[in-house]
Residue frames as qw, qx, qy, qz and C-alpha x, y, z in Angstrom:
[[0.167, -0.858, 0.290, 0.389, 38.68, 29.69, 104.85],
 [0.915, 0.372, 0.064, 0.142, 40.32, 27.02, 102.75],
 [0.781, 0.040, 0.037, 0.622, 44.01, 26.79, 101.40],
 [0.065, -0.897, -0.089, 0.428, 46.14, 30.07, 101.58],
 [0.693, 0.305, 0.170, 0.631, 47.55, 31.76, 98.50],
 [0.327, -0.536, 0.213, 0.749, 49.37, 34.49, 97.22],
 [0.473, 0.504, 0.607, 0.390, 47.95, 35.72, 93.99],
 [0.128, 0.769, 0.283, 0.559, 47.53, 39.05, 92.39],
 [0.220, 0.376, -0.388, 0.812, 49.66, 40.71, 94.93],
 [0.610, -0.545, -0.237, -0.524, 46.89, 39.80, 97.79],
 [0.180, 0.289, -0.812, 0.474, 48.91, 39.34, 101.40],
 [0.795, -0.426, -0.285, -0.324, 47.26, 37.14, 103.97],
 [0.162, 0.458, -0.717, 0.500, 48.91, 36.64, 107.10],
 [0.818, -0.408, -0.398, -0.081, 48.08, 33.20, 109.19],
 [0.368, 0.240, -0.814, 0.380, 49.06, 32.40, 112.36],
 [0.606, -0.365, -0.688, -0.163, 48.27, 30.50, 115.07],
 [0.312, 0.247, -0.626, 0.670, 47.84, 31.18, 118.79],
 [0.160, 0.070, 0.880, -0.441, 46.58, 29.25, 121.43],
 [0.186, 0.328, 0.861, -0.340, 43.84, 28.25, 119.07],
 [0.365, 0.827, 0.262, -0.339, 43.20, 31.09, 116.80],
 [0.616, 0.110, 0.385, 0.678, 43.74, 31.66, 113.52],
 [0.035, -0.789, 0.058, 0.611, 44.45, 35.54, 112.60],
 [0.592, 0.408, 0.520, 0.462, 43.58, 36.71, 109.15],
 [0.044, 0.614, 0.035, -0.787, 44.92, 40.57, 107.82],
 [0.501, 0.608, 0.404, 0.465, 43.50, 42.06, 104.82],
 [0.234, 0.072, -0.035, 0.969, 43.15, 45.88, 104.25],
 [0.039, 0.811, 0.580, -0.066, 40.38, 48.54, 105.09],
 [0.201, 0.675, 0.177, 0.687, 39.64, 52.00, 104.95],
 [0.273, -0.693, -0.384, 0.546, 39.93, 54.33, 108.36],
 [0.183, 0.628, 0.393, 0.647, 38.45, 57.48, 108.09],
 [0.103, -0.109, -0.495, 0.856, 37.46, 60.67, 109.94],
 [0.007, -0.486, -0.845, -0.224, 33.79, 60.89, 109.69],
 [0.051, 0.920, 0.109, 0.372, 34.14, 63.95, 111.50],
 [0.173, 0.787, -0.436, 0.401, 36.37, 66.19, 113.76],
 [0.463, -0.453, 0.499, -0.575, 37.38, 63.45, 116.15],
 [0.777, 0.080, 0.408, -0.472, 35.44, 61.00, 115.17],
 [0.066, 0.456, -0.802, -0.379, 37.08, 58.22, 113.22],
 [0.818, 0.199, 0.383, -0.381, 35.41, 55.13, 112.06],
 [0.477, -0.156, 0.734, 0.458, 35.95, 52.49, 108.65],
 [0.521, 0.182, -0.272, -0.789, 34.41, 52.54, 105.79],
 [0.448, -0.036, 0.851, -0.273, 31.74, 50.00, 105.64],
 [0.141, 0.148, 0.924, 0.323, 29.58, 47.78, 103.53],
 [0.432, -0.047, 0.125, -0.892, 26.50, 49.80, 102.70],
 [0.121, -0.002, 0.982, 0.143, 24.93, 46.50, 101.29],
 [0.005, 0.619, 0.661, 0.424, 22.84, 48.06, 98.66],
 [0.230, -0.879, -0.365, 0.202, 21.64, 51.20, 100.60],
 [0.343, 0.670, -0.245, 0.612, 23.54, 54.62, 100.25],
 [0.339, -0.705, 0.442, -0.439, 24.29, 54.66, 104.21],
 [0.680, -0.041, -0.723, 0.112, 25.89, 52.14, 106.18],
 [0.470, -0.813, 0.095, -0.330, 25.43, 51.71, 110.13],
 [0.276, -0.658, 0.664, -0.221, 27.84, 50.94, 113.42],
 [0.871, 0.075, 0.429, -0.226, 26.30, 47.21, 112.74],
 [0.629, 0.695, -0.239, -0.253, 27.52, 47.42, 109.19],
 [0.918, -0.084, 0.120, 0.368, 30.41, 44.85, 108.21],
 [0.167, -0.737, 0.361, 0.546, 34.00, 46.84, 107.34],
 [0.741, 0.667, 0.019, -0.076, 34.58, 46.67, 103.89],
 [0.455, -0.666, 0.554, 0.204, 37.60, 44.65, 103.44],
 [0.626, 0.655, -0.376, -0.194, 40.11, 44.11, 100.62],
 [0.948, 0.307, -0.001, 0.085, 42.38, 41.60, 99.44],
 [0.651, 0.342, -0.031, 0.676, 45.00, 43.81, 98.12],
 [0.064, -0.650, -0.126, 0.746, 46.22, 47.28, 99.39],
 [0.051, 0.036, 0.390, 0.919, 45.96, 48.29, 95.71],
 [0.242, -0.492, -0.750, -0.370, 42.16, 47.69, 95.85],
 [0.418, -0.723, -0.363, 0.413, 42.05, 49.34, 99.67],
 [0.373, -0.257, 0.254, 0.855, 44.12, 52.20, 98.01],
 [0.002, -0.358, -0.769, -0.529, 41.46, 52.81, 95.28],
 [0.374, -0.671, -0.624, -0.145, 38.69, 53.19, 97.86],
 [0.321, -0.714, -0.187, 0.594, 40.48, 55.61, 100.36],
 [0.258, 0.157, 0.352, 0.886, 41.05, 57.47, 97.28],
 [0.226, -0.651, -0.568, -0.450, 37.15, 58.34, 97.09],
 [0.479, -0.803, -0.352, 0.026, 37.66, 59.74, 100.62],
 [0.053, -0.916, 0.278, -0.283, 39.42, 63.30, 102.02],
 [0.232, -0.650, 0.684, -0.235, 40.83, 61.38, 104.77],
 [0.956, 0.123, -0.261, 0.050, 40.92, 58.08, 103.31],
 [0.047, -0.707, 0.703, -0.062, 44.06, 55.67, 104.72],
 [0.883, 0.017, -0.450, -0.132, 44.74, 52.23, 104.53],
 [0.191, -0.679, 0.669, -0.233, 45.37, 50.51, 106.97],
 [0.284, 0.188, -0.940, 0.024, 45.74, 46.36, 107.96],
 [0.817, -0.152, 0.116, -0.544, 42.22, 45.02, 109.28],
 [0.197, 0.188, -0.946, 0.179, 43.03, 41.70, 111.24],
 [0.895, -0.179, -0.083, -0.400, 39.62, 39.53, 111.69],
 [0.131, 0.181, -0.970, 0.100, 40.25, 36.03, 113.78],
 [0.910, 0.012, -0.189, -0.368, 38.17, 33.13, 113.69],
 [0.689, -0.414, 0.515, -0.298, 38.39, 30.40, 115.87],
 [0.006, -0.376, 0.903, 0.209, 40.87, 27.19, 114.18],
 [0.487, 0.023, 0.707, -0.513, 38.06, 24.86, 114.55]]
């Protein structure tokens, strides 16, 4: 994970608890259809991505902002991954 910064307007939010450390970036949430929400995900190389797929996660909201553009019901929202302090 290494050292946290603050650069190019990119927020990271640490903290600890009881052992975990909680990192937020941004993603995309969509409606994929009537009902049926989902993120956008990594296609990795392919023009579909599946439920398996990793979420495609920014840095910045301007960059997450960008991508829900490309989509009717794009939104951004905070995408909070944790990983074990260790």
């Amino acid at each position: 994970m290494g050292i946290i910064t603050y650069s190019n307007l990119s927020v990271y939010h640490y903290r600890k608890w009881k052992g975990i450390r909680t990192m937020v970036t941004y993603a995309v949430w969509i409606e994929k259809d009537t009902g049926e929400f989902d993120y956008v995900r990594d296609t990795e190389g392919t023009n579909s991505w599946t439920d398996s797929s990793p979420v495609l996660q920014f840095d910045s909201k301007d960059d997450a902002e960008i991508e829900a553009y490309k989509w009717n019901t794009g939104r951004v929202v905070e995408y909070v991954s944790q990983q074990p302090t260790t």
